[in-house]
N, C-alpha and C positions, 0 to 999 in steps of 0.2 A: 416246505417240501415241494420242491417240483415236481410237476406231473406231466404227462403227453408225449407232442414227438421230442424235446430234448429234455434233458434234468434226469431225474434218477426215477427208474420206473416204478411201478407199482410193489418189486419187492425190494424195497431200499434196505440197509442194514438195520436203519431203525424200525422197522416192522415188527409187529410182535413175534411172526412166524419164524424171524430169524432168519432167513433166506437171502439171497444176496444176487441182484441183477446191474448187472454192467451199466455205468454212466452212458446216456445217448446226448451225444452233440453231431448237429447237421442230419442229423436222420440215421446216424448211423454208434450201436452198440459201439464201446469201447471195452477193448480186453481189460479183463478185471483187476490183474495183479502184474502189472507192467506200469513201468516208467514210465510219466505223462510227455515224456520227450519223443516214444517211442509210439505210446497207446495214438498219441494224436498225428500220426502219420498212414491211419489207419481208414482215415479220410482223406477218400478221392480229392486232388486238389491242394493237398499238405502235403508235402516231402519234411524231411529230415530240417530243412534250414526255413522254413515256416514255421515249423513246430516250434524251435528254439525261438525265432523272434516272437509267437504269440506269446509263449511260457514269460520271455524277459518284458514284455510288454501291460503285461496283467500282473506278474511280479510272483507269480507262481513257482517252485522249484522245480527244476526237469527230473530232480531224484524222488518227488511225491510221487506215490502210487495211487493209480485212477479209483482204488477205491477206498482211500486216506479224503479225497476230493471233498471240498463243505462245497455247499450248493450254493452261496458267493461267487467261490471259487470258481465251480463250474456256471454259473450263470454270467462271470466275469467273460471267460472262455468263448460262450455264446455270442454275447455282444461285441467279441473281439474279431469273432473270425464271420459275423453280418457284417459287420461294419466295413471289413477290410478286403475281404478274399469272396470270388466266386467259386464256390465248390459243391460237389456229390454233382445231385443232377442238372442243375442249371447248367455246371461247368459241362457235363456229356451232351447236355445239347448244344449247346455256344459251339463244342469242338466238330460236332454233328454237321451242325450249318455251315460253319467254316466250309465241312468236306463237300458237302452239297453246294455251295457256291463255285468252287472251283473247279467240281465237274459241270456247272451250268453256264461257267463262261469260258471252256472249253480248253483251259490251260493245259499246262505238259501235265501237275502233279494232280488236276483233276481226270487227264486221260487214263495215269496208272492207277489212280483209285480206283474209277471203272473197270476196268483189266483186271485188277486186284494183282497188282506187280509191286515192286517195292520203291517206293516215292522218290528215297531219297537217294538216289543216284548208287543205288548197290547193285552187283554184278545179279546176273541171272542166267547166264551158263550152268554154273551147277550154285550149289544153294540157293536162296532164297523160297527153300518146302515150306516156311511159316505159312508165309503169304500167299505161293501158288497153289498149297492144298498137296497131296500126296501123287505120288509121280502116275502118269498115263503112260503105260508101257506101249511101243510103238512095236509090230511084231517085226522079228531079225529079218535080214534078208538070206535067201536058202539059197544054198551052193550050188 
């Protein structure tokens, strides 16, 4: 039985209490009764076309459900996605420094991240509220 931050946690199925807690791989719960095609997308770092090569990779089926999973299975999983991908937190900070580099050597797409405008070349006339935050009303001009 696995234990800790990945493998099935302290109320596995096989527990006597009967209780039932979600597979963790990468540090992160996996939904209990979803598709491993889907469940493992649920991890920062994994999209959709990850998922599918880890599953075909460890030989897994994308139509097992994450809590069908043998701890094999998922410890196959573990080793699959150390071995090959950076993801959760390592990948937020990677993406982190990236953004902190390019505002410190002072490029176009480090100036708009400073600014907090939108990097990649999208209009800011009118939308872009994600990114500039909620409008500042400017008061009319009186007649």
């Amino acid at each position: 039985m696995l234990f800790g931050v990945d493998g099935w946690g302290e109320n596995h199925r096989n527990n006597p209490k009967g209780t039932y807690l979600m597979a963790r791989l990468a540090g992160v719960d996996l939904p209990r009764n979803k598709r491993m095609e889907i469940a493992l997308t649920y991890i920062y770092g994994i999209g959709a076309t990850r998922a599918k090569e880890l599953l075909e990779k460890t030989g897994i089926s994308p139509d097992l459900r994450t809590d069908n999973l043998s701890d094999d299975q998922l410890a196959a999983l573990r080793d699959a996605i150390e071995s090959s991908y950076t993801v959760e937190g390592d990948l937020r900070r990677e993406v982190q420094a990236d953004i902190r580099r390019k505002i410190e050597i002072g490029s176009y797409q480090g100036m708009r991240h400073r600014r907090g405008l939108p990097v990649r070349g999208q209009r800011t006339k009118t939308n872009a509220r994600t990114r500039k935050g909620p409008k500042k009303t400017i008061a009319g001009k009186k007649k």
